[in-house]
N, C-alpha and C positions, 0 to 999 in steps of 0.2 A: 401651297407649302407641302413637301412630300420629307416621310421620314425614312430612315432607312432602318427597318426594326427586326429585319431579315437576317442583315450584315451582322446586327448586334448579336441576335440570335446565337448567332455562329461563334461570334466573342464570347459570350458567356459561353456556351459548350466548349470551346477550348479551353477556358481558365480549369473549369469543372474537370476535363480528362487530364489536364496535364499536373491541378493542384497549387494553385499558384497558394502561395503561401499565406496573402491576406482576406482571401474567400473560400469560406468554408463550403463544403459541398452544397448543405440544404440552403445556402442564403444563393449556390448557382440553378439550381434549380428552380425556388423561387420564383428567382429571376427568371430564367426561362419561360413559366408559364406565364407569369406577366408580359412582358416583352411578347409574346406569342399573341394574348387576349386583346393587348391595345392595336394592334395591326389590324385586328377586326372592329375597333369598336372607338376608336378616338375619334375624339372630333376636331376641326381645327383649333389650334391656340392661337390665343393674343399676336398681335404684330403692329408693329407704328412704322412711321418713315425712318427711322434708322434701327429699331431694333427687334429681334425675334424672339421669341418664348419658345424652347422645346422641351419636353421631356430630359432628366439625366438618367445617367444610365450607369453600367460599369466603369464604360472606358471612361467617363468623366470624373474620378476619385481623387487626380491626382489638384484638379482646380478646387472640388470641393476643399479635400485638405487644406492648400492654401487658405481660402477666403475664411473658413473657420477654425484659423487659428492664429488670425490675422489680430491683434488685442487691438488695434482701433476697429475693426470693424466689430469685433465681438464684445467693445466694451460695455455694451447694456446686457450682454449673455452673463449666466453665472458665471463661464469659465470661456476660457479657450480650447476648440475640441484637439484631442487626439486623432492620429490616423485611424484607428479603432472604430473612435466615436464617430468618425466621419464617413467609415462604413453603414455605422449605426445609423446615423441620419439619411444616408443615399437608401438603404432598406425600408424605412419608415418614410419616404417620400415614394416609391415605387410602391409602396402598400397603400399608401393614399390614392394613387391611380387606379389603383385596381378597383376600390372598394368604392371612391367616389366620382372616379373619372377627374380629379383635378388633383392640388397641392402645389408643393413650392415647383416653380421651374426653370431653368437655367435661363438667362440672359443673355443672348448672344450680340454684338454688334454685327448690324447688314455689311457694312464696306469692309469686313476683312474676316468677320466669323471670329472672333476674338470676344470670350466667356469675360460677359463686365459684371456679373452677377446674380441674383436669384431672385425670382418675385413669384406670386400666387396667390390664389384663394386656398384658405385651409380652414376645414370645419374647427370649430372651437365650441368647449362646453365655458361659456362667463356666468359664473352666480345661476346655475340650474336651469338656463338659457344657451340653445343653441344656434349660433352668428355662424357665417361666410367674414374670417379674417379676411382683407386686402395685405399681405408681408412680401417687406423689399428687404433686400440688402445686398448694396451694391460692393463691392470691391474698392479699398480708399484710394487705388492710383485712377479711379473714373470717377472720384467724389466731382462734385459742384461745374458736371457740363449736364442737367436735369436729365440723366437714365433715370435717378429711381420715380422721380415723376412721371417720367412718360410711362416707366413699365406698368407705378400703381394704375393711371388712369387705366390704361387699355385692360390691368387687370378686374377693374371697377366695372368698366363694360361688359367685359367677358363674363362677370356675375350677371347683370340684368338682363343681358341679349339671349345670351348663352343656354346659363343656368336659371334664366325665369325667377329669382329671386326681388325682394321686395328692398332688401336694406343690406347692403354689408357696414364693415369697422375695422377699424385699424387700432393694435392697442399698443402703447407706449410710453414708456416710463416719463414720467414728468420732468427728468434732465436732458431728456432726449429732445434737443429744439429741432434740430437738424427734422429730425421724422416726425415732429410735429410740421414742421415745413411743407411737407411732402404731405400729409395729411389736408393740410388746407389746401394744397394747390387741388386734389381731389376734392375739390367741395364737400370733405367732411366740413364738421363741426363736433367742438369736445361735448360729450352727452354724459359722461358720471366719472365716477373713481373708480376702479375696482380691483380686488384681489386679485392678482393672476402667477401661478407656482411662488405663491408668497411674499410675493412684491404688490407694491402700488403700481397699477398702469392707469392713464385716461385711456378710454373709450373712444373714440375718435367716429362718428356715425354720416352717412349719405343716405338718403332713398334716393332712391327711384322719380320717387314725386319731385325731386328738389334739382333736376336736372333740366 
C-alpha cells in the first residue's frame, strides 16, 4: 500500500500561501510537519478484501463534514458537527498520528476508492484506565453490507499484531444495538458500565487470549 504524503505536502503549503479561508495558518503548518514525520515513520494500515484504511488529511474535509453531520450517523454523538468542528476533529485525528502512530482513519472501498467511512484504534482514559478503543463509523448509504465489521476486525488485529497490545474495547451506548452488532461479530464481550463524557456506555472487551 503506498501513500502519497509528498502530494499532500504540497496541498497543505498551498492552502497556507494562498489563505483558504477554512484553515488557519498554524493548524497548515501543523499539518505540514505531521504529513512530513509519517512519510518517515508509518507503518502499514489495516486492509481486508474489499476495503482500505488510510490516514485523512486536508483534502479529505469535505467527506468528513458530511459523515458528521449526518444526524443518523451521529445519533449516539451529542450533536451533529459543524464545518468548523469537523476541522476540529480532522486536527485531533492527525494529532493522534503524530503522537501515537494510530487513531481514527478513513475507510476507503478497493473497487472504486469511494470514502464509506471511519474506523481506528484510539487511546482512551475509561475510570483511571488506559484501553486501545476499536471505533467505527460508517456512513448510512453503506449501512448493513458488514464494512463496519470488517473494518473493526482488521482494526482489532492491527492492535495485537501491530501494536503488541493485550486487550482492546469498544464503548457503546446501550441503545446503540446496531454497534453492539459489530462488537460481537468482533468477539468482544460486554465487560461493565461505564461513565464516558457523561453518558452510560458498555464496555465491550476481546483479548488476545480469546482468539
Amino acid at each position: 500500500m503506498s501513500f502519497q504524503y509528498d502530494a499532500r505536502s504540497q496541498e497543505v503549503r498551498n492552502l497556507a500561501e494562498y489563505g483558504h479561508k477554512k484553515i488557519v495558518p498554524e493548524f497548515c503548518l501543523c499539518a505540514i510537519k505531521i504529513i512530513e514525520k509519517l512519510t518517515q515513520t508509518m507503518k502499514k494500515l489495516p486492509e481486508t478484501e474489499r476495503l482500505r484504511l488510510r490516514q485523512m488529511g486536508p483534502s479529505d474535509i469535505d467527506f468528513l463534514c458530511e459523515i458528521l453531520s449526518n444526524p443518523e450517523v451521529m445519533r449516539f454523538y451529542p450533536k451533529q458537527y459543524t464545518r468548523e468542528e469537523a476541522y476540529e476533529w480532522l486536527d485531533r485525528q492527525m494529532g493522534r498520528y503524530e503522537e501515537f502512530g494510530h487513531g481514527l482513519w478513513l475507510v476507503e472501498r478497493k473497487q472504486d476508492g469511494r470514502l464509506v467511512g471511519q474506523a481506528g484504534v484510539v487511546s482512551q482514559k475509561i475510570q483511571g484506565e488506559l484501553w486501545l478503543e476499536v471505533g467505527y463509523m460508517i456512513h448510512s448509504q453503506y449501512w448493513k453490507r458488514g464494512f463496519a465489521s470488517e473494518a473493526a476486525i482488521a482494526c482489532r488485529d492491527y492492535a495485537f499484531n501491530e501494536l503488541n497490545v493485550e486487550q482492546v474495547c469498544s464503548l457503546i451506548q446501550p441503545a446503540n444495538i446496531a454497534s453492539q452488532r459489530v462488537a460481537l461479530k468482533n468477539q468482544m464481550k460486554p465487560h461493565r458500565l461505564v461513565q464516558h463524557y457523561d453518558k452510560d456506555h458498555l464496555q465491550y472487551i476481546v483479548q488476545r487470549s480469546d482468539l
